[in-house]
C-alpha positions in Angstrom: -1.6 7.7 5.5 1.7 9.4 5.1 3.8 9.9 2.1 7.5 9.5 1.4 8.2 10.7 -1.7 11.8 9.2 -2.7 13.2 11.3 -5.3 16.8 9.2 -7.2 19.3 11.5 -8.7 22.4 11.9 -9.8 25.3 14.4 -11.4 22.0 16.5 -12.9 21.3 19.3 -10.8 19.2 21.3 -13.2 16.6 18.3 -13.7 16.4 17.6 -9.6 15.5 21.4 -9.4 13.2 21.6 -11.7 11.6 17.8 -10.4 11.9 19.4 -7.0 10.0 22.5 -7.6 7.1 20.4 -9.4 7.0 18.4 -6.4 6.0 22.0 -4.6 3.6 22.9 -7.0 1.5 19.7 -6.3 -2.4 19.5 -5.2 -1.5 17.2 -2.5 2.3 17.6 -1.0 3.9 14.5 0.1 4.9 14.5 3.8 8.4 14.6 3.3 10.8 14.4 0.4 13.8 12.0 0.4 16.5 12.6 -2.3 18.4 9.4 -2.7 21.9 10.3 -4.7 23.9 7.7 -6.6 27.3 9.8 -5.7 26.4 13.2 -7.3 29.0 15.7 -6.8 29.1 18.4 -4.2 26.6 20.8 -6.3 24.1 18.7 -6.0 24.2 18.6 -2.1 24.1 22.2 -2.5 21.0 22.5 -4.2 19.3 20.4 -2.1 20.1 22.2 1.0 19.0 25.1 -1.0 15.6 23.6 -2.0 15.6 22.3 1.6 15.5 25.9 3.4 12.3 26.9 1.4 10.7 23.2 0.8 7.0 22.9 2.7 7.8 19.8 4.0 11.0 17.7 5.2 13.5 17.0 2.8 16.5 15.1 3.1 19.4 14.0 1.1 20.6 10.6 1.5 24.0 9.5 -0.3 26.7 7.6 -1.4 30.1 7.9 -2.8 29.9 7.4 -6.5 31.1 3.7 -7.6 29.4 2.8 -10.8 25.7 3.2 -11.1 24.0 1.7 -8.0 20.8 2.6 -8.4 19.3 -0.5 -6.4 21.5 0.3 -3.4 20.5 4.0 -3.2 16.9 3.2 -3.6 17.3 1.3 -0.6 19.1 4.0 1.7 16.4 6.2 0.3 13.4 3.5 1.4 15.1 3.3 4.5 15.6 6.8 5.6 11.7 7.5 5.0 9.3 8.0 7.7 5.7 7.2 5.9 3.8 4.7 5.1 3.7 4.5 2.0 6.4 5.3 -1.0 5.8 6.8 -4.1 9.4 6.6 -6.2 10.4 9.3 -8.6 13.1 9.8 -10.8 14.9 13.5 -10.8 15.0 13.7 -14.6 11.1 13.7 -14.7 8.9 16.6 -13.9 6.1 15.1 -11.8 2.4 16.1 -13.4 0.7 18.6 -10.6 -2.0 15.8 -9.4 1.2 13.3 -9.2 1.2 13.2 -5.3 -2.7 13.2 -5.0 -3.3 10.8 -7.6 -1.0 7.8 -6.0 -2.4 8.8 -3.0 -6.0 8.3 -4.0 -5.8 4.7 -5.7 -3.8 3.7 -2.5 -4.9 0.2 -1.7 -3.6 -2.9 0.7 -2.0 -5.9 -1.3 -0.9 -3.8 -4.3 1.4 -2.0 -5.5 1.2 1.0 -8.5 2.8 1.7 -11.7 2.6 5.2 -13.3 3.5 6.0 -16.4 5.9 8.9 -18.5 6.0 10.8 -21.8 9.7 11.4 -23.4 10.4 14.8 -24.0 12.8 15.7 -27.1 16.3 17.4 -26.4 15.2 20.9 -27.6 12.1 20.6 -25.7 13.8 19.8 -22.6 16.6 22.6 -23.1 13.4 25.2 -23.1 11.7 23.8 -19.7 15.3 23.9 -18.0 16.0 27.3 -19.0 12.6 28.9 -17.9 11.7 26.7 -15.2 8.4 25.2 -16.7 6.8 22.5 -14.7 3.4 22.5 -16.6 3.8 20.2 -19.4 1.0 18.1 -20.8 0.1 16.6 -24.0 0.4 19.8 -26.3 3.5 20.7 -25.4 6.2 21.2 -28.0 8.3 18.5 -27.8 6.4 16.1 -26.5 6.9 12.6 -28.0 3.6 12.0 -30.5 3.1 8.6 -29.5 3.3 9.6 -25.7 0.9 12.7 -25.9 -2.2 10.5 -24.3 0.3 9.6 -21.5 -0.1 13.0 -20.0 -3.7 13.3 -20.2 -5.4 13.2 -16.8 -8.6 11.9 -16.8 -10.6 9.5 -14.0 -13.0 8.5 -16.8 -10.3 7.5 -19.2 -8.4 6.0 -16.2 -11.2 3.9 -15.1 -11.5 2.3 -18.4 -7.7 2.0 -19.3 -6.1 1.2 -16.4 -5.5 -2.5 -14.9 -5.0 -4.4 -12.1 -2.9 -7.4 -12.6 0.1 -9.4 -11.9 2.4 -8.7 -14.8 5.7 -7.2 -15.0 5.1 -5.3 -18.4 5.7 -1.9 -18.6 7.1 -1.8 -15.0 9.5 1.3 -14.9 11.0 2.1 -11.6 11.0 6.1 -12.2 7.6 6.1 -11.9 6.4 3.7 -8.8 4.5 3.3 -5.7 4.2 0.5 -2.9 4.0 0.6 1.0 7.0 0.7 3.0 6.2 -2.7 4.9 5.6 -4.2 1.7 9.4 -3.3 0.4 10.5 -4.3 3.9 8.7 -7.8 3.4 10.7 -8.6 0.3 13.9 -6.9 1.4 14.0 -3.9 -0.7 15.9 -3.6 -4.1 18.5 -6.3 -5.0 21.9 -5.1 -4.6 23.3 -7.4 -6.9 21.6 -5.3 -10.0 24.8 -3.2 -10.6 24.8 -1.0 -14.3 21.8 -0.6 -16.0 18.3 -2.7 -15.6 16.6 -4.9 -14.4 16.3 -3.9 -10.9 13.0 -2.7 -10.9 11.8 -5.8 -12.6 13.1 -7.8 -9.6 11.8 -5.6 -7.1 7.8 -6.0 -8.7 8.4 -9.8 -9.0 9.0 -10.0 -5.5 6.0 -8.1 -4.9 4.0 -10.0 -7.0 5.1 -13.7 -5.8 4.0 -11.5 -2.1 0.8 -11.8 -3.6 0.2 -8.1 -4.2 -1.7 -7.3 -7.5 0.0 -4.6 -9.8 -2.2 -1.2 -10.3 -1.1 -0.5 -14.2 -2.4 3.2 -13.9 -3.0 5.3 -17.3 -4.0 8.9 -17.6 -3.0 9.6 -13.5 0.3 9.3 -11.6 2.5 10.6 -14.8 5.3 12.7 -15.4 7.5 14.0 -18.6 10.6 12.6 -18.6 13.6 14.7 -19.9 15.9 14.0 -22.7 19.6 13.0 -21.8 22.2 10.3 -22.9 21.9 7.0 -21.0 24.2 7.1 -17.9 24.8 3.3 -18.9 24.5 0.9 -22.1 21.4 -0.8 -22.1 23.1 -3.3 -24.6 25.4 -4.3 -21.3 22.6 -5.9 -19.5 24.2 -8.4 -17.0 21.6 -8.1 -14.9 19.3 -10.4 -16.5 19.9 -13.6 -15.1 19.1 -12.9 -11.6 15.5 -11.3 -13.2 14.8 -14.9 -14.6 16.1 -16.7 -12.0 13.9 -14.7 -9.6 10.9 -15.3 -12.1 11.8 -18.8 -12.1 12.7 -19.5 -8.3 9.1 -17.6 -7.2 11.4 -16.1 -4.7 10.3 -13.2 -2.3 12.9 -12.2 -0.5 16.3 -11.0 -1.5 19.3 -11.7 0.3 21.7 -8.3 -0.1 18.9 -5.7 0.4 17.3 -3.4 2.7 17.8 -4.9 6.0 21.4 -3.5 6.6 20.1 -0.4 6.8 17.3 -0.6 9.2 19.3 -1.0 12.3 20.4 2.6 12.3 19.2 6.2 11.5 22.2 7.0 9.8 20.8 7.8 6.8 18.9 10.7 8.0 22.2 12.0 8.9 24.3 11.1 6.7 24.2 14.0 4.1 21.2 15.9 6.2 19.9 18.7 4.1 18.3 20.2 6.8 17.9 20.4 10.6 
């Protein structure tokens, strides 16, 4: 089984480097690294051909010009551009435990899909790993958020008992996911409606789930601390909702502005190419 790790980012260099260079430090690497950027400036790019000439596996930056957040649409080019078979999704602003890779790996299995979760760190916390790099952080850290300490725990005993397979939608957070490729490809990817904040990655499970894939709700494996920074968007703004219920009410599978437009090409790849 091969793994594309897709890695969303945007206008936060520092985080994707320090995301990036936990992603190096892992037990199990992925088999390539796709970095899938919502419009970031010409920096960014930069770093990631810089992380590219020393990375021990392919990585590539896919982008986009920067017209509102569009985080469906990127995930998409991102999903697209990937080469393996299965897809573990990461956010840039979260530094990725050092099992993270080998743990979605491992509880891999047909008809399902995975959800990982992640700890909040606090702004003064986050300020210190930036500065000196640190991509060890577990549940004694300073600054870790109290009530999100036993997320970073890693345990297969502890996951055994607390995790769940099921076919809700709770606690489904899109920073922290894994699915197969032909699985996103069956229900057309992300819905490129969802434009602003939300909701897209509740669309995206639903789909899965009226597939007839079972979630995998994983606890104390598959995590990562997420680092402090102001919302990009309001939350309070949430337009996006009606198409979630609709698609909750319609039992519907398949979107109709997704991933399919970008399968007839392999311009992705070479769009932004971060390396040869």
């Amino acid at each position: 089984m091969k793994i594309s790790l897709v890695v969303t980012t945007y206008n936060w260099k520092e985080a994707l480097g320090l995301c990036l260079k936990s992603i190096f430090a892992q037990t199990r690497l992925p088999d390539e690294i796709v970095v899938a950027d919502d419009g970031s400036r010409e920096d960014t790019a930069e770093l990631v051909r810089a992380y590219a000439a020393v990375s021990p596996v392919s990585l590539i930056h896919v982008w986009h010009p920067d017209e509102g957040f569009q985080l469906a649409k990127i995930r998409n080019r991102g999903i697209a551009a990937a080469r393996g078979d299965y897809i573990v999704q990461l956010d840039g602003d979260m530094v990725a435990d050092r099992h993270f890779i080998e743990d979605h790996g491992r509880i891999a299995k047909p008809n399902a899909f995975a959800q990982g979760k992640r700890a909040f760190l606090a702004p003064e916390a986050t300020r210190r790993v930036l500065e000196a790099g640190t991509v060890r952080i577990g549940p004694f850290s300073a600054g870790v958020k109290l009530s999100h300490r036993r997320f970073l725990l890693r345990s297969r005993l502890l996951s055994g008992i607390f995790s769940s397979t099921d076919r809700r939608t709770r606690g489904i957070l899109g920073c922290n996911m894994a699915y197969w490729r032909d699985d996103a490809l069956r229900v057309n990817g992300f819905d490129e409606r969802f434009v602003g904040y939300g909701g897209e990655d509740g669309d995206f499970a639903l789909r899965l789930l009226h597939l007839g894939l079972q979630r995998q709700y994983l606890k104390h494996l598959a995590f990562g601390a997420h680092l402090h920074h102001p919302c990009r968007a309001n939350p309070a703004g949430s337009s996006n909702e009606p198409f979630v219920q609709k698609c909750r009410e319609s039992g519907a599978v398949r979107c109709a502005a997704g991933i399919d437009r970008y399968l007839q090409s392999n311009a992705d790849r070479n769009e932004h190419p971060a390396a040869a």
